[in-house]
C-alpha positions as CSV (number, residue, x, y, z in Angstrom):
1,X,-25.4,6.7,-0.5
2,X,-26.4,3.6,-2.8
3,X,-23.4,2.2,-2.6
4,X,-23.0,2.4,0.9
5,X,-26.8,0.6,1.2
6,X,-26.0,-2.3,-0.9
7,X,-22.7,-3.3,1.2
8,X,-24.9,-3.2,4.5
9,X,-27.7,-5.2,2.6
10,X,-25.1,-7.9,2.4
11,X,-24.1,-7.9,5.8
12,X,-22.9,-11.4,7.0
13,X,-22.4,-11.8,10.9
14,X,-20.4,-15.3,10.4
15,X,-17.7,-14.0,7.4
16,X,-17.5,-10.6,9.6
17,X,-16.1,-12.3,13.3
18,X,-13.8,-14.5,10.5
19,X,-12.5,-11.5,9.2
20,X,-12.3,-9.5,12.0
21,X,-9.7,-12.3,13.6
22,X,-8.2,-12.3,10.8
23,X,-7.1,-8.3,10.7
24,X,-6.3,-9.2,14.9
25,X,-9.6,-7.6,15.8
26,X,-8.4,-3.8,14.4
27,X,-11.3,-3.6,12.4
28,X,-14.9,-4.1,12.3
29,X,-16.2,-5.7,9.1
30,X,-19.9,-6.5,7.0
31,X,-18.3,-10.0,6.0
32,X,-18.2,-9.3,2.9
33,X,-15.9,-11.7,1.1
34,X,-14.0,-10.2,-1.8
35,X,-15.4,-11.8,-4.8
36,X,-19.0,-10.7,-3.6
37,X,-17.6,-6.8,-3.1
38,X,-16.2,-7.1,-6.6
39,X,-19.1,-7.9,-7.3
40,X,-21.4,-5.3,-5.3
41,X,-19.1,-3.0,-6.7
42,X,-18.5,-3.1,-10.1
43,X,-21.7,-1.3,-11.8
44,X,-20.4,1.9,-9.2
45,X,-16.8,1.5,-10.6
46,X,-17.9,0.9,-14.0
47,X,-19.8,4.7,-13.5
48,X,-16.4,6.2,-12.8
49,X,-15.0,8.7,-15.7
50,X,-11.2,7.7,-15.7
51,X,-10.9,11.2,-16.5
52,X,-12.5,13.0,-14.5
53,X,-11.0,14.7,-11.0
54,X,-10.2,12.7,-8.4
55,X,-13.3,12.9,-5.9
56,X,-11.3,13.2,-2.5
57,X,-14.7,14.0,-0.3
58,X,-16.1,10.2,-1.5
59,X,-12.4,8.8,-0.5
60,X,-12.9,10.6,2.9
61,X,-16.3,8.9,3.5
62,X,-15.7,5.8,2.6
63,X,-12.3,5.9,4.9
64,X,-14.7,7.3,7.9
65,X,-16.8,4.3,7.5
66,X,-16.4,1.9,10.4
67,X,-16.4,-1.5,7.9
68,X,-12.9,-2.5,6.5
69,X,-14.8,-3.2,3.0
70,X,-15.2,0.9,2.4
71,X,-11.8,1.3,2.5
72,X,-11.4,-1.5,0.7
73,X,-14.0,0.0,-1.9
74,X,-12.3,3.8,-1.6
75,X,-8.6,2.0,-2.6
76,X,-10.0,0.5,-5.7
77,X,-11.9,3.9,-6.8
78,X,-8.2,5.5,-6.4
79,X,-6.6,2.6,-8.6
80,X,-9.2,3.4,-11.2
81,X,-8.2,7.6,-11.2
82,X,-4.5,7.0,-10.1
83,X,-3.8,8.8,-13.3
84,X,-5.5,11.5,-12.2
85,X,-3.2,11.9,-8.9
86,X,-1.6,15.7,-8.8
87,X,1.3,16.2,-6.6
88,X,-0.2,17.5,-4.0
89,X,-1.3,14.3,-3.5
90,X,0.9,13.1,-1.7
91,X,-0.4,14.6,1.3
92,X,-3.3,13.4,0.7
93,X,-1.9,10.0,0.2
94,X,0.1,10.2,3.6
95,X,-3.7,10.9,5.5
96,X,-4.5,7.6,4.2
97,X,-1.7,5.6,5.3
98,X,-1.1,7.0,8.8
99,X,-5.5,7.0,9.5
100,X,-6.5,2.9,9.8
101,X,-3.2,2.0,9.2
102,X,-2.4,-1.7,8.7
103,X,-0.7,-3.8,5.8
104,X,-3.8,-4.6,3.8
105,X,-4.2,-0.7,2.9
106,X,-0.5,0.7,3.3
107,X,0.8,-1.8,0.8
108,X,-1.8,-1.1,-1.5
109,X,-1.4,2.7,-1.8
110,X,2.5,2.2,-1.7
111,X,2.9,0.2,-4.3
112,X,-0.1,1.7,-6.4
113,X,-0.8,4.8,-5.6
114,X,2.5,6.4,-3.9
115,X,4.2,4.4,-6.7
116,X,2.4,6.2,-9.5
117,X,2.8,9.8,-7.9
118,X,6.5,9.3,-7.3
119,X,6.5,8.1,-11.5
120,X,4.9,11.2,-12.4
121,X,7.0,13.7,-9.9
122,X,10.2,12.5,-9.0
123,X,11.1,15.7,-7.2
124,X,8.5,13.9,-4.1
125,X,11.0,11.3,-3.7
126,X,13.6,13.4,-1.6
127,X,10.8,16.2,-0.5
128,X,9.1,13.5,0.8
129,X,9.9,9.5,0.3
130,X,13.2,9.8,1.9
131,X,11.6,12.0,5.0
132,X,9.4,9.3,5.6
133,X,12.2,6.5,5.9
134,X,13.7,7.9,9.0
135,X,9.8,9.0,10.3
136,X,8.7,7.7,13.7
137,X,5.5,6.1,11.8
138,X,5.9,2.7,10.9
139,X,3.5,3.0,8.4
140,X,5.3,5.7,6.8
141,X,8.9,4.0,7.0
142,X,7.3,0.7,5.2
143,X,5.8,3.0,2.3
144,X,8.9,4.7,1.4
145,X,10.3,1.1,0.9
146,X,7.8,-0.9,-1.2
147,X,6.6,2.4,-3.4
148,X,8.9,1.1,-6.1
149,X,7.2,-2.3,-5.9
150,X,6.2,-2.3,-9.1
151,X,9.0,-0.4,-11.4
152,X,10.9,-3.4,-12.4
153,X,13.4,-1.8,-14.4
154,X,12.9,1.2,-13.8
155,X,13.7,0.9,-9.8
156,X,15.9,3.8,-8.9
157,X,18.5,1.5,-6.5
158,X,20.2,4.6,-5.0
159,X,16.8,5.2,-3.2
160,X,16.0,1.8,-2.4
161,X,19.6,1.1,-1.0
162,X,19.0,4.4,1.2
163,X,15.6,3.5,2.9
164,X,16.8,0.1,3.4
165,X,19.8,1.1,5.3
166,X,18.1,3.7,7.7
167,X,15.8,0.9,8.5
168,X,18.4,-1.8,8.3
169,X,18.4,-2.2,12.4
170,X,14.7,-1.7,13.0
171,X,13.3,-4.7,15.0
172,X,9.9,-4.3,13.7
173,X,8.2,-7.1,11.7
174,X,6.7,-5.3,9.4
175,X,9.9,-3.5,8.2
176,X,12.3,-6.5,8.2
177,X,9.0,-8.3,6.1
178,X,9.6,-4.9,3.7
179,X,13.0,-4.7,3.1
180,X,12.6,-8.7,2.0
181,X,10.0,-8.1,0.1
182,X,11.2,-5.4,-2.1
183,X,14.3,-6.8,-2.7
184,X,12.8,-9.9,-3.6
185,X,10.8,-8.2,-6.4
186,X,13.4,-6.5,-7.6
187,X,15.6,-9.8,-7.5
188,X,12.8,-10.7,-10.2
189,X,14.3,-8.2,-13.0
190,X,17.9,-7.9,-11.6
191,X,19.1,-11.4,-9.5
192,X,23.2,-9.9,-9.6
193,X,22.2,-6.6,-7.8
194,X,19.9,-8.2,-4.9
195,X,22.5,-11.1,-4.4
196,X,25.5,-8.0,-4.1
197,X,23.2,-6.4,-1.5
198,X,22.3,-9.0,0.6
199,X,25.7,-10.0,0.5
200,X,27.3,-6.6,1.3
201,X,24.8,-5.6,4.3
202,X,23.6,-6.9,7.5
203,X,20.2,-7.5,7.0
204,X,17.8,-9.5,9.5
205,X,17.2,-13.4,8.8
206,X,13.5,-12.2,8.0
207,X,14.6,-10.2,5.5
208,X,17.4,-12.3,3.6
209,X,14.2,-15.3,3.8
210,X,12.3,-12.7,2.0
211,X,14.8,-11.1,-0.3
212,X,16.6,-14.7,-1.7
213,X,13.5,-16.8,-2.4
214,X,14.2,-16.2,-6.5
215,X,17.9,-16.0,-5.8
């Protein structure tokens, strides 16, 4: 596939070990520096019809790619399409976060992807949001709390004060860094509601840090 070619044309052993550390050795990467990948990658965006279905076998080889910048490459095609997403999707969409799981993908399709599904079928939120908040995957549990990362004010805080509390206790990093982090976006479009929460529950240190920086 072209696109595939032209990444490994500009394959850079020095960025790749860089990167690699960076991610804590999970993945293997061509060093390709974002600004370049835009850039590698923009005449095979540009190509995409908007419109058109969403192409889930090109997702699938990108994501079996052993080089972090395909998935990287096979998230932005699904920004591009998002529209496109059908509820069924969100099976899809849970294959993606639990395979090569770590916070540079999860966060993306939770707060883009996920997000948008959950806008346009709010039935998924209890079938399957709230299922995921209690599920054994970390990956999973951190999605259902940063999918309304982007609503503003249309956040629906019944469902964000639910996920937070079933995960309220869970010494994991990456859900304490969560819980802060959504609450601090929200605190961005309603200060008085955050402030009450924080306030009225016992959340870790990490997480009030996270949650009162705009408080």
């Amino acid at each position: 596939m072209e696109i595939i070619n032209k990444f490994k044309e500009h394959r850079n052993e020095e960025n790749s070990l860089a990167m690699k550390a960076y991610m804590k050795d999970r993945f293997e990467f061509l060093g390709i520096k974002s600004p370049l990948r835009k850039e590698l990658q923009k005449e095979f965006l540009k190509n995409i019809d908007k419109e058109a279905s969403i192409n889930k076998n090109l997702v699938k080889l990108l994501w079996n790619e052993n080089s972090r910048e395909f998935q990287y490459l096979a998230m932005d095609y699904l920004v591009k399409v998002k529209k496109q997403l059908q509820k069924e999707d969100i099976t899809f969409m849970e294959e993606l976060i639990t395979t090569k799981s770590w916070w540079d993908s999860v966060d993306l399709i939770a707060s883009h992807l996920v997000g948008e599904i959950c806008k346009m079928y709010p039935d998924l939120v209890d079938e399957y949001i709230l299922k995921w908040s209690t599920d054994e995957n970390m990956w999973l549990r951190r999605t259902s709390i940063l999918y309304q990362l982007k609503y503003k004010g249309n956040l629906d805080t019944e469902n964000l004060e639910k996920v937070i509390k079933v995960n309220i206790n869970d010494k994991e990093f990456f859900i304490r860094k969560s819980i802060g982090w959504a609450l601090r976006e929200y605190s961005k479009t309603n200060k008085e509601w955050v402030r009450n929460f924080i306030n009225n529950n016992k959340l870790s240190s990490l997480s009030i840090k996270e949650a009162s920086k705009y408080l």
